[in-house]
LUMGUMAR-242911 format. One record per residue: residue number from 1; z, x, y of N, C-alpha, C in turn. Coordinates in pm, 1 decimal. Last residue first. Example, Ala and Ser with C-alpha at 12.3 -4.5 7.8 and 13.67 -1.06 7.14 Angstrom:
! LUMGUMAR-242911
R,2,708.0,1285.0,-225.0,714.0,1367.0,-106.0,787.0,1290.0,3.0
R,1,780.0,1319.0,-569.0,780.0,1230.0,-450.0,780.0,1320.0,-330.0
END
This chain:
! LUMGUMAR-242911
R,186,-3934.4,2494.0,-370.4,-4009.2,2541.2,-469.0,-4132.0,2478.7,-441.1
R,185,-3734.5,2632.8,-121.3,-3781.1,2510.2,-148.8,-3916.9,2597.3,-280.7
R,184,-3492.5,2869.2,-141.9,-3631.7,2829.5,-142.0,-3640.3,2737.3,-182.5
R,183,-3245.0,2945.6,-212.8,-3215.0,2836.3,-168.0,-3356.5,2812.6,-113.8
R,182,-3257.4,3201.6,-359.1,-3264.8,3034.3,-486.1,-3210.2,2961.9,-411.5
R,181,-3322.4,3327.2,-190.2,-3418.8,3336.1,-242.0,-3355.3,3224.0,-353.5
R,180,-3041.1,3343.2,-90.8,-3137.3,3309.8,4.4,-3257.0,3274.4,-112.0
R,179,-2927.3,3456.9,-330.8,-2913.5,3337.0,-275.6,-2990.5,3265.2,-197.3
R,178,-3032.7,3748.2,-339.3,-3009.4,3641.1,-424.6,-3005.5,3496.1,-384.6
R,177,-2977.6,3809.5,-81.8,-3093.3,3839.2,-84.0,-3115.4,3722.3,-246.9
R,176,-2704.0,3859.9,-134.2,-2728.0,3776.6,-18.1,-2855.2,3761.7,-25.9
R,175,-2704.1,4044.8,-327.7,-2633.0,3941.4,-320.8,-2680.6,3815.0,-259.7
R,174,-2800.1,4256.4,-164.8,-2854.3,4220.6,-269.9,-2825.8,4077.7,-327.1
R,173,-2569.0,4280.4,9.8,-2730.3,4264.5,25.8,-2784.9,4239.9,-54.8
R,172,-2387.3,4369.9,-151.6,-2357.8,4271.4,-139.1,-2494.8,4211.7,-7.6
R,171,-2455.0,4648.3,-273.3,-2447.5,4495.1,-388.2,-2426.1,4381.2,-283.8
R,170,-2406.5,4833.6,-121.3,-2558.6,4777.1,-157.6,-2521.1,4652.7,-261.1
R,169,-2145.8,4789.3,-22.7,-2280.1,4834.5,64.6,-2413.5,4852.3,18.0
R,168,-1977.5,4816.9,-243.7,-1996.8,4653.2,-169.8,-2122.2,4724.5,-81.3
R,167,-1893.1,4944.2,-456.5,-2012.6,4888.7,-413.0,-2069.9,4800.2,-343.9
R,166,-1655.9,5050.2,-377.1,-1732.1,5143.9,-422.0,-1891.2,5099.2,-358.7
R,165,-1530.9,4799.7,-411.5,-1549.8,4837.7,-306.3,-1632.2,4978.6,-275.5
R,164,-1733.0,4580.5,-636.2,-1591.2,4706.4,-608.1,-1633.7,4703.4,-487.5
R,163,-1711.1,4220.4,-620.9,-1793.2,4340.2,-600.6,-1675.8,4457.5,-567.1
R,162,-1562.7,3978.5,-578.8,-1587.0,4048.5,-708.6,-1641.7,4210.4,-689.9
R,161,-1634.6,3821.9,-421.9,-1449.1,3897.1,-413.5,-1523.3,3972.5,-531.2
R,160,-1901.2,3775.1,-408.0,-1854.4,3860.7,-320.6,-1658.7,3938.3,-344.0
R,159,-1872.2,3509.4,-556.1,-1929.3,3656.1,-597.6,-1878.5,3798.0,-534.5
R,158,-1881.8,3323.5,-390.6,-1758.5,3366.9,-475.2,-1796.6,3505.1,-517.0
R,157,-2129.5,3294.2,-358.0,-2102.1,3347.0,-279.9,-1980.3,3409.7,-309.1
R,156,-2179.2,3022.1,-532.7,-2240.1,3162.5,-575.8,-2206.9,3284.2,-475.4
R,155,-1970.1,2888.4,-425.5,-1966.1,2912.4,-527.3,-2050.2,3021.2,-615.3
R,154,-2185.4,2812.3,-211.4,-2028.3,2862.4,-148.0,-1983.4,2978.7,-319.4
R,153,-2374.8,2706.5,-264.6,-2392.6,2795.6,-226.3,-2235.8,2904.9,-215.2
R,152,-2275.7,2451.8,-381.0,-2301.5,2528.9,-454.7,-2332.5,2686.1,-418.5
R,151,-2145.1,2325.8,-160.1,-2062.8,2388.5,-255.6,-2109.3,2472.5,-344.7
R,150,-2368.3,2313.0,-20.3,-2287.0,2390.5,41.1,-2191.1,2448.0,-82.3
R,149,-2620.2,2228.9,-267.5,-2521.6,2154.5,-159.1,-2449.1,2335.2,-112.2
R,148,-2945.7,2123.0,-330.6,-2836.5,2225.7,-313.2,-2785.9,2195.2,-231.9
R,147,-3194.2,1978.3,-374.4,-3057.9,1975.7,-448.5,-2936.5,2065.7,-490.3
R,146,-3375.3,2065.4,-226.9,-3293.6,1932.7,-175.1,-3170.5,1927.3,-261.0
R,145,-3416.8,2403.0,-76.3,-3422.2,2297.3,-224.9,-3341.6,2161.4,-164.3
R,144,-3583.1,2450.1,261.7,-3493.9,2472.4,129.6,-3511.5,2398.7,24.8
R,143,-3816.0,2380.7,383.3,-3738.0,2529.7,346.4,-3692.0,2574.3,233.9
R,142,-3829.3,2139.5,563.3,-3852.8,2205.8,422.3,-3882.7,2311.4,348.7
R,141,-3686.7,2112.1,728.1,-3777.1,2204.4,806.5,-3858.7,2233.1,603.8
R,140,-3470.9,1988.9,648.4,-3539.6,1907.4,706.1,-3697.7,1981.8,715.6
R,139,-3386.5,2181.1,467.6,-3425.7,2087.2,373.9,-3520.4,2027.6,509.9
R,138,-3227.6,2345.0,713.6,-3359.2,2419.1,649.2,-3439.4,2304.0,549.9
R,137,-3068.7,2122.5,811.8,-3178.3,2228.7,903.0,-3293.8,2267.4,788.9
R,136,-2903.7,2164.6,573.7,-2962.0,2028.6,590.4,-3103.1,2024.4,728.9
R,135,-2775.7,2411.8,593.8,-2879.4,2352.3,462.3,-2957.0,2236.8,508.9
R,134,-2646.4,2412.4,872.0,-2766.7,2514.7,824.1,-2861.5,2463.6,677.4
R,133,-2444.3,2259.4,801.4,-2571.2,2216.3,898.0,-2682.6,2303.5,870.7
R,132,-2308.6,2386.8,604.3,-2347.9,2210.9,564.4,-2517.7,2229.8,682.7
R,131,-2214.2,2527.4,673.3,-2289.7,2599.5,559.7,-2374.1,2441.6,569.3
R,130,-2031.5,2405.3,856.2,-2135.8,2491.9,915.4,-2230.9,2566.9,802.0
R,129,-1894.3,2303.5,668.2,-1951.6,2231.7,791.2,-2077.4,2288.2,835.3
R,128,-1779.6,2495.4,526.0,-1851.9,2393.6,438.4,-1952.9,2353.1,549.5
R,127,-1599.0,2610.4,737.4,-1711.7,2712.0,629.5,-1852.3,2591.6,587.5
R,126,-1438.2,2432.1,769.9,-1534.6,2446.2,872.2,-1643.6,2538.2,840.4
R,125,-1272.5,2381.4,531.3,-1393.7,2279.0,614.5,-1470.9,2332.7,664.0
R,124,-1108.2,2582.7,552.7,-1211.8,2599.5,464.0,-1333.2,2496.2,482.3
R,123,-855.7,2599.5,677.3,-987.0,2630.7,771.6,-1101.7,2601.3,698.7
R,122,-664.3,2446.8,500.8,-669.1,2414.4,680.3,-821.6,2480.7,759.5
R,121,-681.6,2642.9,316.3,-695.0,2458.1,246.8,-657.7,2420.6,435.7
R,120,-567.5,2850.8,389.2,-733.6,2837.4,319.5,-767.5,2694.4,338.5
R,119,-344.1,2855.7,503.8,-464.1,2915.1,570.7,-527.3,2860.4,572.5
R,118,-265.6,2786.0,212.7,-233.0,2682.2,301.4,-315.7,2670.0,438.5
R,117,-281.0,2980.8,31.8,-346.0,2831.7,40.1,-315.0,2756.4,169.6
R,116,-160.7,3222.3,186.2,-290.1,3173.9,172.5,-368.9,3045.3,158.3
R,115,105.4,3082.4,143.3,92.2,3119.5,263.3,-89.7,3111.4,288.0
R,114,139.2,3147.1,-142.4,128.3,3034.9,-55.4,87.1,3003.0,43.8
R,113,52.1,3431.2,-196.8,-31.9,3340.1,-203.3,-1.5,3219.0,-147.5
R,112,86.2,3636.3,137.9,152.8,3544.9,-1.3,63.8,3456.8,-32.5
R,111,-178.6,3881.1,209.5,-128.5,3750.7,237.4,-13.0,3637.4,72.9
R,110,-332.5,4066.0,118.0,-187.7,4120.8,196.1,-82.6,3948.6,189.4
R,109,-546.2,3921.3,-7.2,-453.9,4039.2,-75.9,-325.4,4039.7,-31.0
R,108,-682.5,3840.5,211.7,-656.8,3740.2,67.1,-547.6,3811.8,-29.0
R,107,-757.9,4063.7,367.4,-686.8,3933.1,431.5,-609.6,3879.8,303.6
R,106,-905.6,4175.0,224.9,-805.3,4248.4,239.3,-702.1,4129.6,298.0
R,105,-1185.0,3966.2,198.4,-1039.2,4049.2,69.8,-965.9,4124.0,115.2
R,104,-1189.6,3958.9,509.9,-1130.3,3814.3,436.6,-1067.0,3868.6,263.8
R,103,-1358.8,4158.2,559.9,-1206.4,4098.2,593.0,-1141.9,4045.8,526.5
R,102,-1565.6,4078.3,349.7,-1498.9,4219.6,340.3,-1334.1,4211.8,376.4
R,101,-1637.6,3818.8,458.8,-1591.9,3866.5,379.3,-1525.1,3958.1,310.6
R,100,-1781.8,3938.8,701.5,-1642.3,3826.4,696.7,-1532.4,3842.7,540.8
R,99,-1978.1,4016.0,607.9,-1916.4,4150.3,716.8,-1747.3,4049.0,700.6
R,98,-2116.5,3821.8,476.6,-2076.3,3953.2,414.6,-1982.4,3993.7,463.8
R,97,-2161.6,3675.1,673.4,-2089.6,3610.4,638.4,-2010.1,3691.4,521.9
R,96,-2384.3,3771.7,795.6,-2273.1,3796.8,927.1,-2116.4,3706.7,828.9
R,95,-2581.6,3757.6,632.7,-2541.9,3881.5,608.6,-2419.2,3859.9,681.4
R,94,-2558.7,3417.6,644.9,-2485.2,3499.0,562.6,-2480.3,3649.2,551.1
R,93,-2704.4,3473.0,896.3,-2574.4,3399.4,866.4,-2481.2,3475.1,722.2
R,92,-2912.5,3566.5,860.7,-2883.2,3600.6,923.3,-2719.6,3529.9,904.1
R,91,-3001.9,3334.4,627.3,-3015.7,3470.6,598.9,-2895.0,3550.0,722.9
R,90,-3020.1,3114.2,823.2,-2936.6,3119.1,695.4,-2913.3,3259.9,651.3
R,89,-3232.7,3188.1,1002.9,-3105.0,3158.3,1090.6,-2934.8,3185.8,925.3
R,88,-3462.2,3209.3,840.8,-3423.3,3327.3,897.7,-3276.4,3285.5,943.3
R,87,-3458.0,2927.0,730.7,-3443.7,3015.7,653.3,-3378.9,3162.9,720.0
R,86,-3470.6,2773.2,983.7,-3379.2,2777.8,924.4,-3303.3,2888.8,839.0
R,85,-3584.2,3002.2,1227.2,-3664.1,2895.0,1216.0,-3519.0,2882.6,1080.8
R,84,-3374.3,3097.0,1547.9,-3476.8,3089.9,1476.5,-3444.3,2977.6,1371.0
R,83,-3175.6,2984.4,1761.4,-3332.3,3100.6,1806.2,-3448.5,3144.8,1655.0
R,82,-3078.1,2737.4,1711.1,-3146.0,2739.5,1801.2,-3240.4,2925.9,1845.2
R,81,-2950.8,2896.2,1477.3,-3042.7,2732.5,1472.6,-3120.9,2721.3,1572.5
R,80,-2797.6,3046.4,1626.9,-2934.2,3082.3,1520.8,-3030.4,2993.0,1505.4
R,79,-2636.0,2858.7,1752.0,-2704.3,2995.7,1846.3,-2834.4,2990.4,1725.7
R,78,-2493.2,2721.2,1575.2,-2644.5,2662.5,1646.8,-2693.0,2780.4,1705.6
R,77,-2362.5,2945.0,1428.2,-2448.9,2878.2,1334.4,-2540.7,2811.6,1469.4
R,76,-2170.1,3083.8,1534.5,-2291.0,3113.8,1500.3,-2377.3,3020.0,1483.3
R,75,-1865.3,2936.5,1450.7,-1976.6,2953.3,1594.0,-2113.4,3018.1,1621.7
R,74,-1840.8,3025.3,1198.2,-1867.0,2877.4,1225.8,-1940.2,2891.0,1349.6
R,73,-1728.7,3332.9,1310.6,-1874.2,3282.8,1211.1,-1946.4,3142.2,1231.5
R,72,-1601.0,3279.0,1492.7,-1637.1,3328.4,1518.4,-1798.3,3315.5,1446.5
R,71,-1358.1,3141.8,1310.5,-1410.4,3089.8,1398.8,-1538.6,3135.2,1468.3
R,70,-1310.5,3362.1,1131.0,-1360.2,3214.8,1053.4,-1408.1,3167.0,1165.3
R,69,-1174.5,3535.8,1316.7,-1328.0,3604.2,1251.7,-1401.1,3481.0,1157.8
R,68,-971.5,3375.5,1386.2,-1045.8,3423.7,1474.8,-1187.9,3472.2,1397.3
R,67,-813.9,3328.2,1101.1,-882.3,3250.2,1183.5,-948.2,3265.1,1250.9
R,66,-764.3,3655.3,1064.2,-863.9,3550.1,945.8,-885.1,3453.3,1065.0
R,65,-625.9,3718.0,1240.4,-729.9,3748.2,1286.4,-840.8,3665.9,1135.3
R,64,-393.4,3528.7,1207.0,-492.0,3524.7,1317.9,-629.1,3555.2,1320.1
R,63,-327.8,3686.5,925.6,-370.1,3476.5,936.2,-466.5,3470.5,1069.8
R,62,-275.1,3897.9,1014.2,-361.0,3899.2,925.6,-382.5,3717.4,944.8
R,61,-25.7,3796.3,1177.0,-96.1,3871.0,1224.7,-239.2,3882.1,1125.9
R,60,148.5,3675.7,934.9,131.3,3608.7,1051.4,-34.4,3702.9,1142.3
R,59,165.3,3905.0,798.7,123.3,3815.0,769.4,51.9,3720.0,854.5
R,58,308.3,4054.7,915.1,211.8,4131.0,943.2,109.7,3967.8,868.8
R,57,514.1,3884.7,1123.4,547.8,3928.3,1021.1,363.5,4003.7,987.9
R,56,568.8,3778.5,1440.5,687.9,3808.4,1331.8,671.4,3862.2,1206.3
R,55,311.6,3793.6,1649.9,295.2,3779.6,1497.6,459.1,3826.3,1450.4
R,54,470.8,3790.2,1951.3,317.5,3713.8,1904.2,305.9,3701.5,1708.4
R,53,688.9,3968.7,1909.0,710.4,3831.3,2014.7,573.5,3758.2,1934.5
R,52,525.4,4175.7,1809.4,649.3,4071.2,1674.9,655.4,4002.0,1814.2
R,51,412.0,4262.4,1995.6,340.1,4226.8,1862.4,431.2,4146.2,1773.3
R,50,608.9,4311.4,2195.0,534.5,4199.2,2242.4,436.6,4145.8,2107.9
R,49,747.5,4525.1,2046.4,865.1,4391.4,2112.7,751.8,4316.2,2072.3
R,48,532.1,4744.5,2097.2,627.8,4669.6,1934.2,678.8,4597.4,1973.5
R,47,392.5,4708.9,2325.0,483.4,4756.1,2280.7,502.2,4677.7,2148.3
R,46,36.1,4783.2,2367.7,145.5,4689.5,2437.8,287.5,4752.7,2299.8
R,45,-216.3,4862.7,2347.1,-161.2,4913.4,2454.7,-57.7,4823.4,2485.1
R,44,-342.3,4837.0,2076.3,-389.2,4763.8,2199.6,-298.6,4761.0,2339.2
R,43,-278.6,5073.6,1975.5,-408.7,5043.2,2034.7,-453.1,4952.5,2090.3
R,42,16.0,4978.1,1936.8,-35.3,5110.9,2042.2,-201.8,5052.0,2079.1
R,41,-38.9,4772.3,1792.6,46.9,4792.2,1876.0,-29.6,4842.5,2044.7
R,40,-141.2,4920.7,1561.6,-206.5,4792.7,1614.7,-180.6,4772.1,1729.4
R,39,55.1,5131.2,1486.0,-70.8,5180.1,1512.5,-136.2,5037.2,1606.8
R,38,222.4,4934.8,1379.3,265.5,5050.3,1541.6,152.7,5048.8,1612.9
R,37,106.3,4803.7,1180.7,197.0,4729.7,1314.3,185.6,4801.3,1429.1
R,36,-124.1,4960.2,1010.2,-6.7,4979.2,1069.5,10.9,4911.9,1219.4
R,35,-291.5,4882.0,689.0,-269.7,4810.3,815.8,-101.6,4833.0,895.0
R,34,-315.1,4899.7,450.8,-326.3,4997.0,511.4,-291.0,4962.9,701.4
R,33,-357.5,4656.3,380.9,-215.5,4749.8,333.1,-213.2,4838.5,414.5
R,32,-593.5,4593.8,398.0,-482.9,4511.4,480.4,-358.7,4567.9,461.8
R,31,-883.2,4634.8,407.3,-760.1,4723.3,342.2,-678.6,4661.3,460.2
R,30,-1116.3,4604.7,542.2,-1084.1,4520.3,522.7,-938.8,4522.5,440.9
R,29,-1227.9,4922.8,568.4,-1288.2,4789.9,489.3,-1223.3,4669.8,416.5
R,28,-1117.0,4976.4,784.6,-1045.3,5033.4,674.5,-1128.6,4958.9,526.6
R,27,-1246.1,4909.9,980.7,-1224.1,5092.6,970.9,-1163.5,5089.8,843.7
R,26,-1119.0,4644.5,1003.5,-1263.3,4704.7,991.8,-1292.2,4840.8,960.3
R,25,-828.6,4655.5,1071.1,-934.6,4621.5,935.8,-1075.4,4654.2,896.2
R,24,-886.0,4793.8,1324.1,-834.4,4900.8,1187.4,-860.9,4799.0,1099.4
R,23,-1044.7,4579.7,1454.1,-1054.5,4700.5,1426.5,-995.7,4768.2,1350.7
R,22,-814.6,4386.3,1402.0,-953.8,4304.7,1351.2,-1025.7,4471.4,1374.4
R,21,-655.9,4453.4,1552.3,-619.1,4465.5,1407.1,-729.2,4460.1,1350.4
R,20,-747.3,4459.2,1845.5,-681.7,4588.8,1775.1,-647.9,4556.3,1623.7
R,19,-747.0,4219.7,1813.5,-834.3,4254.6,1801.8,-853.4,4435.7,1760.6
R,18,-498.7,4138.0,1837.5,-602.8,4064.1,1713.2,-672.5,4155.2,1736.8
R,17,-397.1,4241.5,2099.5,-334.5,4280.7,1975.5,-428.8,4242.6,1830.4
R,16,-572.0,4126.2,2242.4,-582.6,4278.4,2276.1,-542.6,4301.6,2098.4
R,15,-444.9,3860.5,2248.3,-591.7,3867.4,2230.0,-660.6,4027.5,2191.9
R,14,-230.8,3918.5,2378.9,-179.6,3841.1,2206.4,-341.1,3866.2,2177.6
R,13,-237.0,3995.9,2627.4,-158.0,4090.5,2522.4,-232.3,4030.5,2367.9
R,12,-351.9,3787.2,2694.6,-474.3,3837.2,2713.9,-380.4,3953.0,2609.7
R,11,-165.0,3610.4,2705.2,-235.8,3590.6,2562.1,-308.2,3647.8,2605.1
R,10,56.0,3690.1,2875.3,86.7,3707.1,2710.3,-43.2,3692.9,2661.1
R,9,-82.4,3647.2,3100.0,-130.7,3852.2,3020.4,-58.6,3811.9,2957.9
R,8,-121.4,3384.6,3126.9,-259.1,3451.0,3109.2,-185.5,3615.9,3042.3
R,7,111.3,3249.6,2896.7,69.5,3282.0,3070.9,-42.3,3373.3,3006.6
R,6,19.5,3041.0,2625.4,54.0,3125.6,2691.0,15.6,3164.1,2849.8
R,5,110.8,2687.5,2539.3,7.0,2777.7,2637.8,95.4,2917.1,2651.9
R,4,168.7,2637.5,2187.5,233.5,2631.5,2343.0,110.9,2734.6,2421.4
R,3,162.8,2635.8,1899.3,29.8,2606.4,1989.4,65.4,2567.3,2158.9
R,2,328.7,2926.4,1795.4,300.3,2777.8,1815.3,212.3,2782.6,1919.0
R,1,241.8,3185.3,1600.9,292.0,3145.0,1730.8,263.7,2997.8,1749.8
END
């Protein structure tokens, strides 16, 4: 949808509808195929017209709620900063960066790959940004290693498309429990 203001009940509709998706993704672990328009529709109590008026293609609709659940994460980051000490705020981050993830392979699937890069290569800063402040928090609080960057963390995090889905509920704690523990200051 273009960046025009909606009247308050199109976008409290257009807000109902993400979020009704951002639930059956979730119920479905992130299974974007599985993902029914109607069903999305209905549960958020507005008609098939007003979901294609807001998303034209399921694509479109999977892009939102990727942005919304990217935004959502990035916005974490001072809340934590500000209630705990780096290491705990990082940890806590990335389990909330697991739960993203899950989305984010069914998101990465349904989506044309063009269409993906283009998502990707427009929000992927703000991953870095906010992976950025949290490292440079924990190095100050000397926490962490000095010679770890965001990219590298990001890159062991890649990991995550990898895991079956069989095993994503204990591998990807474990995972996260990896990382945290080789972003210790030595």
């Amino acid at each position: 949808m273009a960046d025009r203001e909606l009247r308050s009940d199109a976008a409290a509709n257009r807000d109902r509808i993400v979020e009704a998706a951002r639930d059956a993704l979730s119920r479905s672990n992130g299974a974007a195929a599985e993902l029914k328009l109607h069903a999305v529709a209905k549960s958020a109590g507005v008609g098939q017209g007003t979901l294609y008026r807001h998303f034209p293609t399921r694509e479109h609709l999977l892009a939102e709620v990727y942005r919304e659940e990217l935004g959502q994460l990035v916005d974490e980051v001072p809340p934590l900063l500000a209630e705990h000490p780096p290491l705990a705020a990082m940890t806590r981050w990335l389990q909330r960066l697991v739960e993203y993830a899950r989305v984010k392979r069914g998101v990465m699937a349904a989506i044309e790959a063009s269409a993906w890069q283009d998502l990707h290569a427009g929000q992927h800063h703000r991953i870095d940004d906010a992976l950025g402040e949290l490292l440079d928090r924990g190095r100050a609080a000397g926490e962490f290693r000095a010679d770890v960057d965001a990219a590298d963390v990001l890159l062991l995090l890649g990991g995550l498309s990898r895991i079956p889905e069989a095993e994503w509920d204990t591998r990807a704690p474990t995972l996260v429990e990896l990382v945290v523990n080789g972003l210790r200051a030595r």
